[in-house]
C-alpha positions in Angstrom: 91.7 79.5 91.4 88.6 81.1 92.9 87.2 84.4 92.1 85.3 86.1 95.5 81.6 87.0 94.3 80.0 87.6 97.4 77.2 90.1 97.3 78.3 91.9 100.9 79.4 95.5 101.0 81.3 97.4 103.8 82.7 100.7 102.5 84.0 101.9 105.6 86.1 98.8 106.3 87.3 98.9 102.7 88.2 102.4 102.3 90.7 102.8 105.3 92.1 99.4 103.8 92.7 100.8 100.5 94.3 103.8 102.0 97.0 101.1 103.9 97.5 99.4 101.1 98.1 102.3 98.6 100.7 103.3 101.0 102.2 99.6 100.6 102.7 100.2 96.8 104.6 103.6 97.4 107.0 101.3 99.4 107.1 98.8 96.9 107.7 100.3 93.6 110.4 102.8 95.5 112.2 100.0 96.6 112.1 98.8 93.1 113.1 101.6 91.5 116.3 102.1 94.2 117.5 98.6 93.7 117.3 98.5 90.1 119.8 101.5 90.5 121.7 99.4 93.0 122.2 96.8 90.6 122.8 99.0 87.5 125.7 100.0 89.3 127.0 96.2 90.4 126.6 95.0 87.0 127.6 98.2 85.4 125.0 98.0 82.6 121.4 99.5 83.3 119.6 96.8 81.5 120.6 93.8 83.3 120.1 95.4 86.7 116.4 96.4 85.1 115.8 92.8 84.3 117.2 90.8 87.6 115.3 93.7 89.3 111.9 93.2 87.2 112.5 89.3 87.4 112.6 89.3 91.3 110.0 91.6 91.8 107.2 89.9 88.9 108.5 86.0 90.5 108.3 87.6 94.3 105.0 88.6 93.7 103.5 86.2 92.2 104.8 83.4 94.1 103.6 85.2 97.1 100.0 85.9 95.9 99.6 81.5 95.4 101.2 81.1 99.2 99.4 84.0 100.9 96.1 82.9 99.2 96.6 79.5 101.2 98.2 81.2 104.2 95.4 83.9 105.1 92.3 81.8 105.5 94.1 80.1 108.4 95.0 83.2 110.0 92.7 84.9 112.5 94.0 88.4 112.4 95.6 88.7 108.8 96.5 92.6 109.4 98.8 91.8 112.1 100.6 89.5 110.0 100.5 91.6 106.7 102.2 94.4 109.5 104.8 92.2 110.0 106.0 91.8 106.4 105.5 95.4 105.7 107.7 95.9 108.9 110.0 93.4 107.9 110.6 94.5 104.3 111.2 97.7 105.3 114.0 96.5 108.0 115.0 93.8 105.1 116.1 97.5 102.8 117.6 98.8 105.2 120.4 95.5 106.0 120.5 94.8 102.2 123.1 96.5 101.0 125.4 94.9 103.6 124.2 91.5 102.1 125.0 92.8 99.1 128.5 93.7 100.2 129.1 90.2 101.8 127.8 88.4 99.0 130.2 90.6 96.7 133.0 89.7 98.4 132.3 86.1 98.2 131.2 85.8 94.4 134.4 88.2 93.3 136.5 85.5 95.0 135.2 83.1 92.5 135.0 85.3 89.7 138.4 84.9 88.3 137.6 81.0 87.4 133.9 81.8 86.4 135.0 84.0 83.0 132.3 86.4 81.9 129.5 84.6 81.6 129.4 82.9 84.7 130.2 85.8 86.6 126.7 87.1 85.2 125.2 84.0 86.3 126.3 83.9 89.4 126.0 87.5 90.4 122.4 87.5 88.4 121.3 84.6 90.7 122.7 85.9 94.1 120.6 89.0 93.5 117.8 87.5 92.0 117.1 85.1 95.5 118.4 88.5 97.8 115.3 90.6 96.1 112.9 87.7 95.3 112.5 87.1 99.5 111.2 91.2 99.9 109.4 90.5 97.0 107.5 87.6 97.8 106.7 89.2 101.2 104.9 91.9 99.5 102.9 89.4 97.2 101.7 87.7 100.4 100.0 90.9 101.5 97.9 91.3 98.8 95.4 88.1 99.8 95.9 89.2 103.4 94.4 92.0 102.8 91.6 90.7 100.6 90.6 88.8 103.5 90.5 91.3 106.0 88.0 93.1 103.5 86.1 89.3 103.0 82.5 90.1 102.1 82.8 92.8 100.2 81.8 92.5 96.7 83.9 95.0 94.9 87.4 94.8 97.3 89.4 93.3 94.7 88.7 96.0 92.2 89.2 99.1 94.8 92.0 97.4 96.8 94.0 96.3 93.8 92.9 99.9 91.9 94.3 101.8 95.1 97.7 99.7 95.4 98.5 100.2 91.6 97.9 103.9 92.3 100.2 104.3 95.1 103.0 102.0 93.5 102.6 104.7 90.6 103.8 107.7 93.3 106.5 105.3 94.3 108.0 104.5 90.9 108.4 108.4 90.4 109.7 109.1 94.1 112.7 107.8 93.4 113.2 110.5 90.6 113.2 113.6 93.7 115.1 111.5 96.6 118.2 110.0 94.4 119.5 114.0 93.1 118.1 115.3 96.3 119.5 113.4 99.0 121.2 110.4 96.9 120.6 106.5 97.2 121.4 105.6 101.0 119.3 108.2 102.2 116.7 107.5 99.7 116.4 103.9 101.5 115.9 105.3 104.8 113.3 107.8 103.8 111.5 105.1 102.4 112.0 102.2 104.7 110.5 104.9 107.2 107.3 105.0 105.3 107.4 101.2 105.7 107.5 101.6 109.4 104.6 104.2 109.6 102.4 101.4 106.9 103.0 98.1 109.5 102.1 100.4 112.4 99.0 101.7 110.1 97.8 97.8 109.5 98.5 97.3 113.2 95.9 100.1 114.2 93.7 98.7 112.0 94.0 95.4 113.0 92.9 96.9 116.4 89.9 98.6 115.2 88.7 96.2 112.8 88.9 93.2 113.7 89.0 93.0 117.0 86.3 90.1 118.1 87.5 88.1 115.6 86.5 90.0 112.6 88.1 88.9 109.5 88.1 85.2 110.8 85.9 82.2 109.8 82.6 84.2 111.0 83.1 86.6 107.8 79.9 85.9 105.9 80.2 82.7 103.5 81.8 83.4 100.3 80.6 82.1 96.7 83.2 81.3 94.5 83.2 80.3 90.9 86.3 78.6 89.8 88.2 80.4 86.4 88.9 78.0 83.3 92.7 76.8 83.3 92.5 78.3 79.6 91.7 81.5 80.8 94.3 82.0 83.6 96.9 80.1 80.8 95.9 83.7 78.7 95.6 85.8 81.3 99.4 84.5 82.0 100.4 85.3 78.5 99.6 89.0 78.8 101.3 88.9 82.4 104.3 88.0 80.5 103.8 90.3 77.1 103.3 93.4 79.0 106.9 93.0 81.4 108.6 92.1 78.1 107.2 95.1 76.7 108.3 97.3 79.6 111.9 95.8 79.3 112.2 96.3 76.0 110.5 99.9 76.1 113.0 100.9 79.8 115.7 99.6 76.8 114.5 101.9 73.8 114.0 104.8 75.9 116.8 104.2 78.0 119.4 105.1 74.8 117.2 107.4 73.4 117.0 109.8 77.3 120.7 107.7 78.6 119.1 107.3 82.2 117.8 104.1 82.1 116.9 104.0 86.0 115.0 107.4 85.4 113.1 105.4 82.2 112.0 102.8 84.3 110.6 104.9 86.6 108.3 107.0 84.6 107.5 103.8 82.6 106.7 101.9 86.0 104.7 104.7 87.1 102.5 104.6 83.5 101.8 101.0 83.6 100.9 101.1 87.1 98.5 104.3 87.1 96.8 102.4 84.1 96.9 99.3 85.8 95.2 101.1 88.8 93.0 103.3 86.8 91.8 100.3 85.1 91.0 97.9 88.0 88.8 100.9 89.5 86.5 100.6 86.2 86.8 97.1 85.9 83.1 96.9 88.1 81.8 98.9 84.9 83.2 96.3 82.4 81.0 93.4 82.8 80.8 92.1 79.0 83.6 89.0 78.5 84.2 90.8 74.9 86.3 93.3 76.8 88.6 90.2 77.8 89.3 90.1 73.6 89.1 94.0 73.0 91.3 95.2 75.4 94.4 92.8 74.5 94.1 93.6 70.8 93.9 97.3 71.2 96.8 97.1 73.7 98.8 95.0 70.6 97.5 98.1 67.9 99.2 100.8 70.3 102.0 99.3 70.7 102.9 99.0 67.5 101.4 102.1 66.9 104.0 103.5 69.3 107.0 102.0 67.6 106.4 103.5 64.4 106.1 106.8 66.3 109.6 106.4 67.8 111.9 107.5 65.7 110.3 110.5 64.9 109.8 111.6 69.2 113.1 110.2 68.6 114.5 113.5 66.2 112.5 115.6 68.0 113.7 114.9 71.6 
């Protein structure tokens, strides 16, 4: 993997960018929240729709980060195609449930010669590939946009800050549309902000890179390629901090007995650090922070847990 140090700076294409793809994580983390609901109901147990639902999501968007990071420095205009994947996942919302209903049907037919477990497994797995394709279509975006933003020397920092930020509004969405106009609705409202995002990239797409910008002309990137060790690590605390937010959804879930509601306020914490963070990640130039932050992450987290049962009693 490559990390883009180029010493270029264009605010003004990088702010109306940042904007689009804020918008983008409203959509996304909305979506999450909704299905994990969905799913909650199908299996009947919050927790295991939380986990397919968190599963999908984490494996869609990371397997879409490593092919869109192939896919977008072969593609000329890469906001017209990151339009048509926000358009897309917005239409894919709004015909899910029906594929949800027809792949129901077929797994229930089965279900009787499957016994418990294997009805888990088999519903668990249908969902898991029906959310994982959204998914994945959202991880693609992200190196689309990086490269319609190619020369600037501080993108991934503001464009990754700004998308955390507005997936933070998005967990916590959900929490006004499902009492106020319950979960079908709640789909449309947001698939409609989908729309108005793709139609967004596709005005940009206009007004920036028409000409060709964005293409091969971009000024010449440096790259400097990150040890295997490092991303190995950097995997590790991908993986600590979604087990963490599993268990903690679980924890809170029993204590507060909405565990939808939990996951959204927790989604919405993680992610407004998450975004708060990459915006003063610029600031942080000193590898020691790479060992500092992780250990005082592990120190409040435990620090947490012993607080528990006393927020517990008071709750």
């Amino acid at each position: 993997m490559t990390i883009i140090t180029a010493d270029h700076s264009c605010p003004a294409r990088t702010l109306p960018l940042s904007l689009l793809y804020a918008g983008s994580g409203v959509t996304s983390l909305a979506f999450e929240v909704l299905w994990a609901r969905m799913l909650s109901l199908q299996f009947g147990i919050s927790i295991f729709g939380v986990v397919v639902t968190v599963t999908a999501f984490m494996g869609g968007l990371g397997l879409g980060s490593l092919l869109g990071a192939r896919w977008s420095m072969h593609r000329l205009r890469p906001l017209q195609v990151f339009a048509l994947l926000e358009g897309g996942i917005a239409l894919y919302a709004l015909v899910l449930p029906s594929l949800l209903a027809f792949t129901g049907e077929r797994l229930d037919a089965i279900a009787p010669d499957a016994g418990l477990v294997g009805w888990y497994f088999l519903h668990g797995g249908a969902l898991l590939l029906l959310i994982l394709v959204p998914a994945t279509a959202m991880g693609i975006g992200f190196p689309l946009v990086l490269r319609a933003v190619a020369g600037e020397s501080r993108a991934l920092g503001r464009i990754y800050g700004a998308n955390a930020c507005g997936a933070a509004i998005g967990a916590v969405i959900p929490l006004w549309l499902l009492p106020a106009y319950g979960w079908g609705n709640a789909v449309y409202i947001v698939a409609a902000i989908g729309f108005f995002v793709a139609l967004g990239a596709l005005v940009l797409s206009g007004r920036l890179e028409a000409g060709g910008a964005g293409d091969d002309s971009t000024p010449a990137l440096i790259g400097r390629r990150i040890p295997r060790i490092t991303m190995f690590v950097y995997g590790g605390l991908g993986a600590a901090a979604i087990m963490l937010e599993v268990g903690w959804t679980r924890l809170f879930g029993m204590i507060l007995m909405r565990t939808e509601y939990v996951l959204a306020v927790i989604l919405a914490v993680y992610l407004c650090g998450i975004g708060i963070g990459s915006l003063l990640a610029r600031y942080m130039t000193s590898r020691h922070w790479f060992t500092v932050l992780p250990l005082s992450e592990a120190l409040f987290t435990l620090a947490g847990l012993g607080l528990l049962p006393g927020m517990s009693t008071w709750l």
